[in-house]
Gaussian input, Z-matrix of N, CA and C with variables (Angstrom, degrees):
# hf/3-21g

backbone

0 1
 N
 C     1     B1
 C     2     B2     1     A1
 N     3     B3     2     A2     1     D1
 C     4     B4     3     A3     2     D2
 C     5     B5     4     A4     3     D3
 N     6     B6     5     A5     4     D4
 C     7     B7     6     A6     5     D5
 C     8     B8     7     A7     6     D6
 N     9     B9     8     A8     7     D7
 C    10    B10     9     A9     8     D8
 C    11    B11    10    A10     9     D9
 N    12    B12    11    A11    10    D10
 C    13    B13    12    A12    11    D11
 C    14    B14    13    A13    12    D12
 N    15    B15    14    A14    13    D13
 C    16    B16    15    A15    14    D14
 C    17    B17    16    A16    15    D15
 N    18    B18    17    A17    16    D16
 C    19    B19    18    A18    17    D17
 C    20    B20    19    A19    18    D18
 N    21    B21    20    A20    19    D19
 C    22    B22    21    A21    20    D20
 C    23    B23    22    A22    21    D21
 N    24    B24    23    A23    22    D22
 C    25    B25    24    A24    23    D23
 C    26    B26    25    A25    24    D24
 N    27    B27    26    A26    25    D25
 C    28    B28    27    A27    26    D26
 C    29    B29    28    A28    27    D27
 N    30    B30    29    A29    28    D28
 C    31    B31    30    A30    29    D29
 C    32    B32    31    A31    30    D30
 N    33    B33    32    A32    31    D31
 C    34    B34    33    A33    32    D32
 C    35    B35    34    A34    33    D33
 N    36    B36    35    A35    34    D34
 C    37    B37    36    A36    35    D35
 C    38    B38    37    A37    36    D36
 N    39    B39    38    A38    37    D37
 C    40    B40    39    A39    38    D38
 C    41    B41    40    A40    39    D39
 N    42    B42    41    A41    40    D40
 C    43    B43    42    A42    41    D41
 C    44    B44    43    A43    42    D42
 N    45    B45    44    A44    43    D43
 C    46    B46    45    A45    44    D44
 C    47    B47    46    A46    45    D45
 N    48    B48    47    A47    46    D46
 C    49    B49    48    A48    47    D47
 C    50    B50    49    A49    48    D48
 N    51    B51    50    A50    49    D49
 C    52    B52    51    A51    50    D50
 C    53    B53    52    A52    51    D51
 N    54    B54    53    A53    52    D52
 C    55    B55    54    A54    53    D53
 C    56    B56    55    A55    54    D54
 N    57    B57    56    A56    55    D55
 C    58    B58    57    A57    56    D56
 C    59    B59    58    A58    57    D57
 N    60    B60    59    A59    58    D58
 C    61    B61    60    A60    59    D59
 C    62    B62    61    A61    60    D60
 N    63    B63    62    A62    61    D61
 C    64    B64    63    A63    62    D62
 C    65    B65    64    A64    63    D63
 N    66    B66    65    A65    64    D64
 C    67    B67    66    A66    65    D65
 C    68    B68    67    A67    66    D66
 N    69    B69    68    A68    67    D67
 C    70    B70    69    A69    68    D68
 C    71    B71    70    A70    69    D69
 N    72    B72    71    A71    70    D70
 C    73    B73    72    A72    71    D71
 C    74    B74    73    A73    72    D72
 N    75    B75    74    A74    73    D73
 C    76    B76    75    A75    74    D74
 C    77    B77    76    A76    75    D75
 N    78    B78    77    A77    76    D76
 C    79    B79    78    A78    77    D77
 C    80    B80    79    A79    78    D78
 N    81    B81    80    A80    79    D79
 C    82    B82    81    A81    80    D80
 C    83    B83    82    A82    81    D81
 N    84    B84    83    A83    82    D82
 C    85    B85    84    A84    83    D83
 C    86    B86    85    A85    84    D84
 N    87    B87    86    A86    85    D85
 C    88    B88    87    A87    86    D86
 C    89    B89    88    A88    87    D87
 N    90    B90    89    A89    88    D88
 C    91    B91    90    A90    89    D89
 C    92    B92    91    A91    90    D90
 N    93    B93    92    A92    91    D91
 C    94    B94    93    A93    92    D92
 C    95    B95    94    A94    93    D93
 N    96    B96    95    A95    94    D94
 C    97    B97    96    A96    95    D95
 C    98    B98    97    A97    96    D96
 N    99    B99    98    A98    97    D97
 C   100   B100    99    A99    98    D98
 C   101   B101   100   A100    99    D99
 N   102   B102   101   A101   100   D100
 C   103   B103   102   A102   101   D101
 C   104   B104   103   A103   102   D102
 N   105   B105   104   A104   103   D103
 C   106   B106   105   A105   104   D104
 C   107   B107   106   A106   105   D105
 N   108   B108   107   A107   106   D106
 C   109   B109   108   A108   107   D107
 C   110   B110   109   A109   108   D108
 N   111   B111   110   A110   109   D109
 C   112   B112   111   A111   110   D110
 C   113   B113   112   A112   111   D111
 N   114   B114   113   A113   112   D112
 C   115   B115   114   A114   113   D113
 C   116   B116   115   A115   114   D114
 N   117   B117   116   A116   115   D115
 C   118   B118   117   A117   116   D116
 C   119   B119   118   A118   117   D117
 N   120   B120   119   A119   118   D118
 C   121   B121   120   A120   119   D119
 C   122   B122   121   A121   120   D120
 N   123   B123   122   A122   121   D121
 C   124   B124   123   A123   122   D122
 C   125   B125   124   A124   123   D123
 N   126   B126   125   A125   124   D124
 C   127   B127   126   A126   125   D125
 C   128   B128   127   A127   126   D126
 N   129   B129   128   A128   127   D127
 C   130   B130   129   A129   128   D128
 C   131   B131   130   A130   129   D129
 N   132   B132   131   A131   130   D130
 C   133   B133   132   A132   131   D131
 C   134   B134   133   A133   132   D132
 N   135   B135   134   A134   133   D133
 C   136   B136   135   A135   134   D134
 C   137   B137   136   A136   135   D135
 N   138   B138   137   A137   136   D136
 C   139   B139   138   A138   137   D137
 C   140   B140   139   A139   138   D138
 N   141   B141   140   A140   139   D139
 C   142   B142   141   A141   140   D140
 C   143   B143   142   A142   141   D141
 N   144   B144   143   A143   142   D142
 C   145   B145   144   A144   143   D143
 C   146   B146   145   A145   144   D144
 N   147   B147   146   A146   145   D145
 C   148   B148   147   A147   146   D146
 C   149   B149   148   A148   147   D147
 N   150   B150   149   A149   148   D148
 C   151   B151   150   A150   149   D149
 C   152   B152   151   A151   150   D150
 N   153   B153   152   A152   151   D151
 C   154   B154   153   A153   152   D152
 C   155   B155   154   A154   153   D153
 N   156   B156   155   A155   154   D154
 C   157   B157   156   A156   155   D155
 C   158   B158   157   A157   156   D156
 N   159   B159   158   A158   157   D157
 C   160   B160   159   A159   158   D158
 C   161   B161   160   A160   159   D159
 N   162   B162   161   A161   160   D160
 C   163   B163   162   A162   161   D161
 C   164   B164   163   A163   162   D162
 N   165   B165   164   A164   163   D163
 C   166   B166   165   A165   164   D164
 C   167   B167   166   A166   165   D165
 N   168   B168   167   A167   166   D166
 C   169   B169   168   A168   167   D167
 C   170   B170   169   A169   168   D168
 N   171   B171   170   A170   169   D169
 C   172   B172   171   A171   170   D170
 C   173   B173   172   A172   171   D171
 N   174   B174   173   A173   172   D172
 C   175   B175   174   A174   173   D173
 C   176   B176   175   A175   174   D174
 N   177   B177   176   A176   175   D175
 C   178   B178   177   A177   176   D176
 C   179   B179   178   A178   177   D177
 N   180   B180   179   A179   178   D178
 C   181   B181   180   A180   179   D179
 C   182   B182   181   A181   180   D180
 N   183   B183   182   A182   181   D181
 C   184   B184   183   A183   182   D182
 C   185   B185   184   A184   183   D183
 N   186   B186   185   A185   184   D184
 C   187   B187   186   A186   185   D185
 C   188   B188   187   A187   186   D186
 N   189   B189   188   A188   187   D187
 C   190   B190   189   A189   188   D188
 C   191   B191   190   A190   189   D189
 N   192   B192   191   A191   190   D190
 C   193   B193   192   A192   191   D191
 C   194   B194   193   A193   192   D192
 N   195   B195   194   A194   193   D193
 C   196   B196   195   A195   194   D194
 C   197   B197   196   A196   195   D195
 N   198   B198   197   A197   196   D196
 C   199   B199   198   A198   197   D197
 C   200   B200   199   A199   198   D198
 N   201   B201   200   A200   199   D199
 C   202   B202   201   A201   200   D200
 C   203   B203   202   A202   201   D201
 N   204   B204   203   A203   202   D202
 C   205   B205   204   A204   203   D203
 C   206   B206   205   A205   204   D204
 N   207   B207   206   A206   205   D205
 C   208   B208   207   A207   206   D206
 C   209   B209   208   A208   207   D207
 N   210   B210   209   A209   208   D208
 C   211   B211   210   A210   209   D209
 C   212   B212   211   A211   210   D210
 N   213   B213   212   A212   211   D211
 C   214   B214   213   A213   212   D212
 C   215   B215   214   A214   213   D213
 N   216   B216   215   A215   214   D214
 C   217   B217   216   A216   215   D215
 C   218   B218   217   A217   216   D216
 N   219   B219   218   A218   217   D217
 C   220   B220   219   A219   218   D218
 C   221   B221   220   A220   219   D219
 N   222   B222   221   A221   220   D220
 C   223   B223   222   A222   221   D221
 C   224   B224   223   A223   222   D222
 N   225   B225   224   A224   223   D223
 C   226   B226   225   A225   224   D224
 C   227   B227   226   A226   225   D225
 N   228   B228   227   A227   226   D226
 C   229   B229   228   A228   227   D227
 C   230   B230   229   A229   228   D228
 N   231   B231   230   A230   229   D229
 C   232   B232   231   A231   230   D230
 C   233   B233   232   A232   231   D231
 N   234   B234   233   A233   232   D232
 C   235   B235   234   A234   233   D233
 C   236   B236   235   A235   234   D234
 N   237   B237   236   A236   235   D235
 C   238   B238   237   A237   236   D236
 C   239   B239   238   A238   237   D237
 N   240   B240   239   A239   238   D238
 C   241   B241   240   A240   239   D239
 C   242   B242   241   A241   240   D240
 N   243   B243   242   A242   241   D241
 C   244   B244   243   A243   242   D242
 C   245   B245   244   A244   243   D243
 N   246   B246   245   A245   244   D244
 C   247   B247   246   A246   245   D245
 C   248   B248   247   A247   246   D246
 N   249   B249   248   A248   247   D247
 C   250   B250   249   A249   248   D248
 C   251   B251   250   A250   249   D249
 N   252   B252   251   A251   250   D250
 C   253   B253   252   A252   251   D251
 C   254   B254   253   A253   252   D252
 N   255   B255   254   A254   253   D253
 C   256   B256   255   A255   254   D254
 C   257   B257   256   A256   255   D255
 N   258   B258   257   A257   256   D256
 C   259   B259   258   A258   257   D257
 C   260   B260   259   A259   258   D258
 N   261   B261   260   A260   259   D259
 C   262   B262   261   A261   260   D260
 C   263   B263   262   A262   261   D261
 N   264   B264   263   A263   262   D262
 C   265   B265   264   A264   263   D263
 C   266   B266   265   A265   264   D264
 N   267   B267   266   A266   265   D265
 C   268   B268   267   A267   266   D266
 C   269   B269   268   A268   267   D267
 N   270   B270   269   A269   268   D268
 C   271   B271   270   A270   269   D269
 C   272   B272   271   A271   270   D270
 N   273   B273   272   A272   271   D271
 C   274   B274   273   A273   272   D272
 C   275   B275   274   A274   273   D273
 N   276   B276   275   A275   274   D274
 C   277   B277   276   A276   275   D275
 C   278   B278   277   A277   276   D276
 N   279   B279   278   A278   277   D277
 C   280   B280   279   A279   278   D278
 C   281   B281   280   A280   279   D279
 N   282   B282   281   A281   280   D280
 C   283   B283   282   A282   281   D281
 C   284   B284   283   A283   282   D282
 N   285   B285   284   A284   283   D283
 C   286   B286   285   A285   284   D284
 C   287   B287   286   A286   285   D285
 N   288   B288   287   A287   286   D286
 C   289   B289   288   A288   287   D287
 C   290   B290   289   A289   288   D288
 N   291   B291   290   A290   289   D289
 C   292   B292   291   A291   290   D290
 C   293   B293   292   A292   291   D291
 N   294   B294   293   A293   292   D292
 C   295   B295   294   A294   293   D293
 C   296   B296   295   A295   294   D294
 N   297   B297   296   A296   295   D295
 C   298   B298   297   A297   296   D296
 C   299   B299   298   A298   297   D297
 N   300   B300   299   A299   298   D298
 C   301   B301   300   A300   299   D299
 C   302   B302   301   A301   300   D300
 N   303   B303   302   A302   301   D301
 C   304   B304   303   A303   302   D302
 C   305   B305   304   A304   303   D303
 N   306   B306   305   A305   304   D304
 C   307   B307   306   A306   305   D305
 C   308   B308   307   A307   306   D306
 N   309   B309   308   A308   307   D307
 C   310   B310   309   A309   308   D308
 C   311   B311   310   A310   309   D309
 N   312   B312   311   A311   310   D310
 C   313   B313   312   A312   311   D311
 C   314   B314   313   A313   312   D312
 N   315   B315   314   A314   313   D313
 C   316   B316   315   A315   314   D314
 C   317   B317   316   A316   315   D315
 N   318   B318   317   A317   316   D316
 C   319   B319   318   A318   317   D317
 C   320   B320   319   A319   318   D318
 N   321   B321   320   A320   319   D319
 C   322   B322   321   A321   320   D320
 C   323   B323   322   A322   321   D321
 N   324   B324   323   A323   322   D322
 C   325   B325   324   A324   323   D323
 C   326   B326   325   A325   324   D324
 N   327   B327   326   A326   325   D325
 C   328   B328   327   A327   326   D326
 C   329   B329   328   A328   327   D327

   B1=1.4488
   B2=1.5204
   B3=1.1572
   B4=1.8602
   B5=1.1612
   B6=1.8519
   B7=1.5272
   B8=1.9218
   B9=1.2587
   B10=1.5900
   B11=1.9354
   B12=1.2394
   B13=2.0688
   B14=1.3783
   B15=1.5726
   B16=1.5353
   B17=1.7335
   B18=1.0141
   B19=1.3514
   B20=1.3719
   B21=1.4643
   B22=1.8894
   B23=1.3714
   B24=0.9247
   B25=2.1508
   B26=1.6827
   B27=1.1243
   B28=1.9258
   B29=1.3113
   B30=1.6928
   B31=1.3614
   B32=1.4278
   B33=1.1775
   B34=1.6912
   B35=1.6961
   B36=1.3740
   B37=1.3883
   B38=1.9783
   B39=1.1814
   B40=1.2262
   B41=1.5058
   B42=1.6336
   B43=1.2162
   B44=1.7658
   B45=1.6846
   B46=1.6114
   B47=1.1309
   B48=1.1460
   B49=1.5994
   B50=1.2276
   B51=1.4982
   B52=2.0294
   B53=0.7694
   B54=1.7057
   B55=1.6469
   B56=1.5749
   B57=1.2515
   B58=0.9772
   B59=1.8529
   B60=0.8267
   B61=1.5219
   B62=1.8462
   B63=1.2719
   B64=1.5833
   B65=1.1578
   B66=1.5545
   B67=1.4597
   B68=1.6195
   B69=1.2443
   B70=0.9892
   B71=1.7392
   B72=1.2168
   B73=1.4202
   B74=1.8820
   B75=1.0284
   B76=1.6242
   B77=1.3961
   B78=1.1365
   B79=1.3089
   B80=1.6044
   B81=0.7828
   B82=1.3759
   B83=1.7174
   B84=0.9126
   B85=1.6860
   B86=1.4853
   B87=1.3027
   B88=1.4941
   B89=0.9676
   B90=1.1821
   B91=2.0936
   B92=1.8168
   B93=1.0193
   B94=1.7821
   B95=1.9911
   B96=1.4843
   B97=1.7916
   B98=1.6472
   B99=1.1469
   B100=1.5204
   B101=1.4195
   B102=1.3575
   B103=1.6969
   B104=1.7949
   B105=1.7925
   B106=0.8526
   B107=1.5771
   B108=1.4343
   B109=1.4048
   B110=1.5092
   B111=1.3497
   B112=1.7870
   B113=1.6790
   B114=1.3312
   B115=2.0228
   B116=2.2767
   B117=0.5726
   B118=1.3781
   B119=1.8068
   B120=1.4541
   B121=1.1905
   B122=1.5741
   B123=1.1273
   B124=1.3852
   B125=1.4995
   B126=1.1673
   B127=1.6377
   B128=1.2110
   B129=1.5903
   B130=1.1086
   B131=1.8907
   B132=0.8812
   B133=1.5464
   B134=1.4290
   B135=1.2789
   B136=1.4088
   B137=1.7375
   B138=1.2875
   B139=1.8421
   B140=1.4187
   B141=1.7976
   B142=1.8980
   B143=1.5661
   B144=1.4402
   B145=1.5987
   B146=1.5584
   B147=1.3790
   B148=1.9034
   B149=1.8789
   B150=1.3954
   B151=1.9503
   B152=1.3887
   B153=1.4174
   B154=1.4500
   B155=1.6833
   B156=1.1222
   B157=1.7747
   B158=1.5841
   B159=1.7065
   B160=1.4142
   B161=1.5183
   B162=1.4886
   B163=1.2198
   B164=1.6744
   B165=1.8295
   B166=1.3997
   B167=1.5823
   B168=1.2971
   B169=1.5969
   B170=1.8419
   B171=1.4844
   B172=2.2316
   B173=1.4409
   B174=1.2627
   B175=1.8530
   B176=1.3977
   B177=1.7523
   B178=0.9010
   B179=2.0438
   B180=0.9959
   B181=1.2246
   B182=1.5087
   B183=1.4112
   B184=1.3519
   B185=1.3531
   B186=1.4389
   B187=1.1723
   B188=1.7542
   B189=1.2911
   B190=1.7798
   B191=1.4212
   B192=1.5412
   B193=1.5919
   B194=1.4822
   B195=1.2236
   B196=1.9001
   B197=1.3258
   B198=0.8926
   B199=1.4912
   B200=1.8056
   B201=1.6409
   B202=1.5141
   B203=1.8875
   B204=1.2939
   B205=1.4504
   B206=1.7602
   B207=1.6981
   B208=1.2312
   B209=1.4507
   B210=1.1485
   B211=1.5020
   B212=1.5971
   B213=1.7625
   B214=1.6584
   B215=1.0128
   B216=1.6036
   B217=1.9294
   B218=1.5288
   B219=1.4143
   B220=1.3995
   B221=1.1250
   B222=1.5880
   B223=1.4804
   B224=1.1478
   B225=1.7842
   B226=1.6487
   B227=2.0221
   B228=1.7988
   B229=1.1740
   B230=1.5439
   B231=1.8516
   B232=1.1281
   B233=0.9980
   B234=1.4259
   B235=1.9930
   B236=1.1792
   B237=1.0251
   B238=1.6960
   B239=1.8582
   B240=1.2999
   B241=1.5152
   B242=1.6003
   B243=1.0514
   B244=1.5350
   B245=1.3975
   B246=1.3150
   B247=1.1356
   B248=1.8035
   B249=1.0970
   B250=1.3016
   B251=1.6029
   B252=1.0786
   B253=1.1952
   B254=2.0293
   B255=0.5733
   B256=1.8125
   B257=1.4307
   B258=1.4380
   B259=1.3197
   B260=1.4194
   B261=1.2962
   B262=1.3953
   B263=1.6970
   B264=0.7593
   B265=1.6458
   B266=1.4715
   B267=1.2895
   B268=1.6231
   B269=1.6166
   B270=1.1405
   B271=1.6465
   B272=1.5065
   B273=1.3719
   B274=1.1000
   B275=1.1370
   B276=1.7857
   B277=1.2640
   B278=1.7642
   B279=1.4874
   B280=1.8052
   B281=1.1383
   B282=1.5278
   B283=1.3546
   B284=1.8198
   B285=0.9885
   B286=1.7381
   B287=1.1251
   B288=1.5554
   B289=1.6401
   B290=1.8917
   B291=1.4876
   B292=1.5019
   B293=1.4243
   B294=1.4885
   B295=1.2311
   B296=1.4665
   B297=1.3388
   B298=1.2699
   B299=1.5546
   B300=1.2529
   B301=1.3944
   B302=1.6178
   B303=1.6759
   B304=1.4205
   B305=1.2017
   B306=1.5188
   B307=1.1399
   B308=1.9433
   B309=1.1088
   B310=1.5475
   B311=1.9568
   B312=1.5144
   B313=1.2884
   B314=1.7249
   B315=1.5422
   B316=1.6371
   B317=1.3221
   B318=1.7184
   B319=1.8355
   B320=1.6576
   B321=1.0362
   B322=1.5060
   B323=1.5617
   B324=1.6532
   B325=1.5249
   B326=1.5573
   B327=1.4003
   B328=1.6163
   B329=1.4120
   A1=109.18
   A2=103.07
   A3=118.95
   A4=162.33
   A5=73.45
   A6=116.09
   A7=107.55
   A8=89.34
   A9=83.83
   A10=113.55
   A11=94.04
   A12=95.63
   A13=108.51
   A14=114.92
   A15=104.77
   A16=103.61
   A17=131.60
   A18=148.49
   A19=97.26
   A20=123.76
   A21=85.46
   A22=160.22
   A23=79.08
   A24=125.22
   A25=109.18
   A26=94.08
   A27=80.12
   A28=101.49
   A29=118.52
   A30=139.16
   A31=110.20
   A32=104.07
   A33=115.43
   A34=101.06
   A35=123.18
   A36=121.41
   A37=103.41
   A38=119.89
   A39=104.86
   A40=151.10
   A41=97.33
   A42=116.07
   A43=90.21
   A44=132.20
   A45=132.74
   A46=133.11
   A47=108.55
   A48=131.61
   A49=109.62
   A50=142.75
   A51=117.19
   A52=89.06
   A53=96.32
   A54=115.06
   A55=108.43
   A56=130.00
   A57=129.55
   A58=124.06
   A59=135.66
   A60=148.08
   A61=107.49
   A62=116.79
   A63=111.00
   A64=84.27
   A65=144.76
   A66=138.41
   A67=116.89
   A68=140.77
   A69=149.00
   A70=131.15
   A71=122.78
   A72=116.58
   A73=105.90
   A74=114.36
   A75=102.94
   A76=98.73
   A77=110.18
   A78=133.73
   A79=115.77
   A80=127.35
   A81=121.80
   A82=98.92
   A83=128.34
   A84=132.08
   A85=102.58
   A86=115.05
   A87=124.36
   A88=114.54
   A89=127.82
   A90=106.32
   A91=112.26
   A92=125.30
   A93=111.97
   A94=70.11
   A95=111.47
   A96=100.10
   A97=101.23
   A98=139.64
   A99=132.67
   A100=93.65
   A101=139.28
   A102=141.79
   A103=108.08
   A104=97.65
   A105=120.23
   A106=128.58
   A107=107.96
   A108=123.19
   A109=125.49
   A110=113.55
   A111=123.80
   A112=103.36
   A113=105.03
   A114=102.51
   A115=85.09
   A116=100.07
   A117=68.00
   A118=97.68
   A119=138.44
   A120=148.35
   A121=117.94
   A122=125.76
   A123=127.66
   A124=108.38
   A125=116.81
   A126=131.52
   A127=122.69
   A128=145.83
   A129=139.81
   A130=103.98
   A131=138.91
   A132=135.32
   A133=122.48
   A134=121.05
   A135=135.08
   A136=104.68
   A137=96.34
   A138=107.31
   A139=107.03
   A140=104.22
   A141=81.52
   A142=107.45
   A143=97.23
   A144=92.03
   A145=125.28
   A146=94.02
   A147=99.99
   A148=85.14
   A149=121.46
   A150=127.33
   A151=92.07
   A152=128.06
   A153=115.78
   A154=77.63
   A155=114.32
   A156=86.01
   A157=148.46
   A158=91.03
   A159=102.68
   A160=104.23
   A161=127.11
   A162=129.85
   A163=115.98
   A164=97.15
   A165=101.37
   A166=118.11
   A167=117.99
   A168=133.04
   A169=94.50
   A170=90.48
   A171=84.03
   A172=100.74
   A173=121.88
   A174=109.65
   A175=83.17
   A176=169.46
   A177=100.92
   A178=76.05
   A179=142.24
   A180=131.60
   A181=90.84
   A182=114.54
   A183=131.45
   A184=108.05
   A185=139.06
   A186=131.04
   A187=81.05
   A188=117.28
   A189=133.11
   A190=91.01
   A191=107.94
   A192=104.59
   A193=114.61
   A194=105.06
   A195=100.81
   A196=107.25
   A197=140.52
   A198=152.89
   A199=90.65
   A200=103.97
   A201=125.86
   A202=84.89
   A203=145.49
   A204=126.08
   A205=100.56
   A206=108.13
   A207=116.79
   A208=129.21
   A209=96.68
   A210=121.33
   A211=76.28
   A212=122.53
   A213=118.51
   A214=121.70
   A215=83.61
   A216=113.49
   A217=112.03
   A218=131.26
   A219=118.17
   A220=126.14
   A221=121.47
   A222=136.89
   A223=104.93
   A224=118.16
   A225=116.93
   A226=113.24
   A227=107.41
   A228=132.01
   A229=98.02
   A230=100.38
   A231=137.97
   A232=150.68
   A233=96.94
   A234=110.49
   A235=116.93
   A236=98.52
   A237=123.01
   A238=96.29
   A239=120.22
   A240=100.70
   A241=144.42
   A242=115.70
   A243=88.28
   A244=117.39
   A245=148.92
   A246=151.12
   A247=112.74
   A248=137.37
   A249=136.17
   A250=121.92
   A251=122.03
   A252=111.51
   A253=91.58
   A254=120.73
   A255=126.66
   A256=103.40
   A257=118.53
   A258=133.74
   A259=112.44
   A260=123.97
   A261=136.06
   A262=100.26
   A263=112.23
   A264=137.11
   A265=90.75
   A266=112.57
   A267=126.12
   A268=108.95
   A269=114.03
   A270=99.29
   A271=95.44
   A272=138.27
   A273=150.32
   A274=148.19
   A275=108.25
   A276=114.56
   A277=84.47
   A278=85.30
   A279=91.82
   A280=134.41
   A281=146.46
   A282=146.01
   A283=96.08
   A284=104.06
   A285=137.09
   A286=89.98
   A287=106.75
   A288=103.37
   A289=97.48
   A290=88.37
   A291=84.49
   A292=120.77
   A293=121.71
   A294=121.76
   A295=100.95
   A296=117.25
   A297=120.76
   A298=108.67
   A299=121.94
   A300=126.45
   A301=119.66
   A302=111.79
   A303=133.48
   A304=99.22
   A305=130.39
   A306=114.58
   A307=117.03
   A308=112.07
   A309=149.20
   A310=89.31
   A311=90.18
   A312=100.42
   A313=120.73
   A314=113.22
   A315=123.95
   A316=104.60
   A317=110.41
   A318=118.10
   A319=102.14
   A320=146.75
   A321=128.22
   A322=106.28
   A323=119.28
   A324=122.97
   A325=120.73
   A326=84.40
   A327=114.85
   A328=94.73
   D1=154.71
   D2=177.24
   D3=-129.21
   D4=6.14
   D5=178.55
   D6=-135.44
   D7=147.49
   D8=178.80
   D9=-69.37
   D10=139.16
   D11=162.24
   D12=-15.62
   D13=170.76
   D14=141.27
   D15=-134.00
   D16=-175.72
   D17=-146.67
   D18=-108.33
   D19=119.11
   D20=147.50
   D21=-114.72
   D22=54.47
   D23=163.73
   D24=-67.23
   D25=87.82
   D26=166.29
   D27=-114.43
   D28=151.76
   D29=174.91
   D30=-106.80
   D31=135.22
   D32=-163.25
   D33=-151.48
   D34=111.19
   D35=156.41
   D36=71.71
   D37=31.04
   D38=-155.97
   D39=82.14
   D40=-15.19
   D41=-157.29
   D42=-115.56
   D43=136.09
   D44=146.10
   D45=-94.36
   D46=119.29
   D47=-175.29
   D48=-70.13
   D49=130.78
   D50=129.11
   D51=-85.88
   D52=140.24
   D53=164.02
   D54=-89.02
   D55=-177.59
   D56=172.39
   D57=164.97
   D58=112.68
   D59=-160.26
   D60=-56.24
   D61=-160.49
   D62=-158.36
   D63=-101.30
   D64=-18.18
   D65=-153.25
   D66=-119.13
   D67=144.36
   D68=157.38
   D69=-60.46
   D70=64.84
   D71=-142.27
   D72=-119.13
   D73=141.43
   D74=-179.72
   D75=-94.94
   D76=-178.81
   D77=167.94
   D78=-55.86
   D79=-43.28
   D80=-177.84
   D81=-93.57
   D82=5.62
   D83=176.66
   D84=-99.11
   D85=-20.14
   D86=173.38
   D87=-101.94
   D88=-48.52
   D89=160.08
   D90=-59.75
   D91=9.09
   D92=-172.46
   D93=-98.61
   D94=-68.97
   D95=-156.12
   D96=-59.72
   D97=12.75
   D98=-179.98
   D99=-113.58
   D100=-33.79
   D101=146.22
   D102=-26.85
   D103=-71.10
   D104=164.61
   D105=-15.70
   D106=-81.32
   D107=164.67
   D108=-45.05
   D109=-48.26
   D110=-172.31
   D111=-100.24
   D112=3.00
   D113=149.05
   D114=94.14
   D115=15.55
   D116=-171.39
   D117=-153.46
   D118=148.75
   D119=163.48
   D120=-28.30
   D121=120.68
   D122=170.02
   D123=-109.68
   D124=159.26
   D125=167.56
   D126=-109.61
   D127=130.66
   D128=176.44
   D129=-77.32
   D130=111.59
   D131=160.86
   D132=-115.90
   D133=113.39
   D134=-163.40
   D135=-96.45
   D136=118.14
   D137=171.16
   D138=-58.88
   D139=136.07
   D140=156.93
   D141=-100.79
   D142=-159.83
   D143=-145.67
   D144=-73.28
   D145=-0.59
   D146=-161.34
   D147=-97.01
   D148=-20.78
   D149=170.46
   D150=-62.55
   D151=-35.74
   D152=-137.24
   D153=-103.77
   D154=-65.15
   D155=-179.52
   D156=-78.91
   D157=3.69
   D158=155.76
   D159=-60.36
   D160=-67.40
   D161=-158.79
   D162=-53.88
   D163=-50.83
   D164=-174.93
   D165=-76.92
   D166=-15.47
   D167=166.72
   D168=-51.71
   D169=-48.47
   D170=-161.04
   D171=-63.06
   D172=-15.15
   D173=-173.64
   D174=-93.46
   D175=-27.06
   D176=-168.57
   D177=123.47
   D178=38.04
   D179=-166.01
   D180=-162.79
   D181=140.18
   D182=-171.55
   D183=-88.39
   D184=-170.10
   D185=-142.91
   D186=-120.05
   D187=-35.61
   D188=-172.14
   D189=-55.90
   D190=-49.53
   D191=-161.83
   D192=-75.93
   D193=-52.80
   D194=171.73
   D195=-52.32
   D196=-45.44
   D197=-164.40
   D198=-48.33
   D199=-76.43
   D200=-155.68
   D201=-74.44
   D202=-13.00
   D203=-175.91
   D204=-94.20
   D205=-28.88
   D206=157.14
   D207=-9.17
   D208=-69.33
   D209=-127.13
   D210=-101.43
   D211=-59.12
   D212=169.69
   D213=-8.98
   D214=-73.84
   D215=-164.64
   D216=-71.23
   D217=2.28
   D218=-170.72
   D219=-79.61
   D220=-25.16
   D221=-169.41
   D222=-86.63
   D223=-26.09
   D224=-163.40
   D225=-68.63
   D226=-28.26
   D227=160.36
   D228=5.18
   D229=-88.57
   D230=163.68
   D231=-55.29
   D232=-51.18
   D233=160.39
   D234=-114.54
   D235=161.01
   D236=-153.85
   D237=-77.59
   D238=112.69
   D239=158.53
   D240=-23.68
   D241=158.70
   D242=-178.28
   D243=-97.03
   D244=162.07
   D245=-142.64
   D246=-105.05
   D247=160.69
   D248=167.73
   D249=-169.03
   D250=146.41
   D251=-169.12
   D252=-98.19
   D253=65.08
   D254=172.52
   D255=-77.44
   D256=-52.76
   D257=-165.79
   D258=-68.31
   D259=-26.84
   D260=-172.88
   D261=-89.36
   D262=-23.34
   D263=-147.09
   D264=-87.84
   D265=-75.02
   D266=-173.45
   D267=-91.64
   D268=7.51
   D269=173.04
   D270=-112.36
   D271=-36.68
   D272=-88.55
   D273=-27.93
   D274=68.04
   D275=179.35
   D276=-161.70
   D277=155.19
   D278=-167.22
   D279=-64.64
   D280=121.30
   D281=-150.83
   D282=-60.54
   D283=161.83
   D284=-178.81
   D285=-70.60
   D286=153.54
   D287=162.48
   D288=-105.63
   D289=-175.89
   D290=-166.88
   D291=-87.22
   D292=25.63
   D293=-179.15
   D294=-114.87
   D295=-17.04
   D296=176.59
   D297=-93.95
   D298=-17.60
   D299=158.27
   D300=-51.50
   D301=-47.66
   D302=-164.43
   D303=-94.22
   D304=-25.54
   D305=179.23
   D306=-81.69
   D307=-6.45
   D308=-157.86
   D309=-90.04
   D310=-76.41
   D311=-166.63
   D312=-87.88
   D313=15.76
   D314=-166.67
   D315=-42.10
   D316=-64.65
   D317=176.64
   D318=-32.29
   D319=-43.60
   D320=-168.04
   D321=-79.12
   D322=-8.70
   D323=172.95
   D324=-63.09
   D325=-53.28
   D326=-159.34
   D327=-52.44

């Protein structure tokens, strides 16, 4: 990767959002539909933590912050984020699911 993660916390007007799509999906359910999308098998492979802050140290990210996105992001592996209609809310019309996201954005896979 070559860009840092992103959060899904967005800040808007004062106000924090989770964002989050119509589906309940883990991490490894999202690399199969991004497989999915760019025609060919993907693998989920999880850094441990001294990969994850070598990598996220080189963009530019403090040791507090990988640490504290860590610790967020660890359960999602496995479980599915939790769901919200935020996205429907502030766009008003219903978020994408995430295969129609990946199928959208495949060229940035490849």
């Amino acid at each position: 990767m070559s860009t840092p993660p992103m959060s899904p916390l967005w800040r808007c007007r004062g106000a924090t959002y989770t964002i989050s799509g119509p589906e309940a999906l883990t991490q490894v359910e999202q690399a199969r539909l991004i497989g999915e999308a760019i025609g060919r098998p993907l693998r989920f492979q999880e850094l441990n933590d001294r990969e994850t802050h070598e990598l996220w140290g080189s963009w530019g990210w403090s040791a507090e912050d990988i640490d504290l996105e860590l610790y967020v992001r660890s359960e999602f592996v496995q479980v599915p984020a939790p769901l919200g209609a935020t996205v429907g809310h502030l766009l008003g019309q219903p978020a994408r699911t995430f295969a129609q996201w990946a199928a959208e954005h495949a060229a940035a896979f490849r």
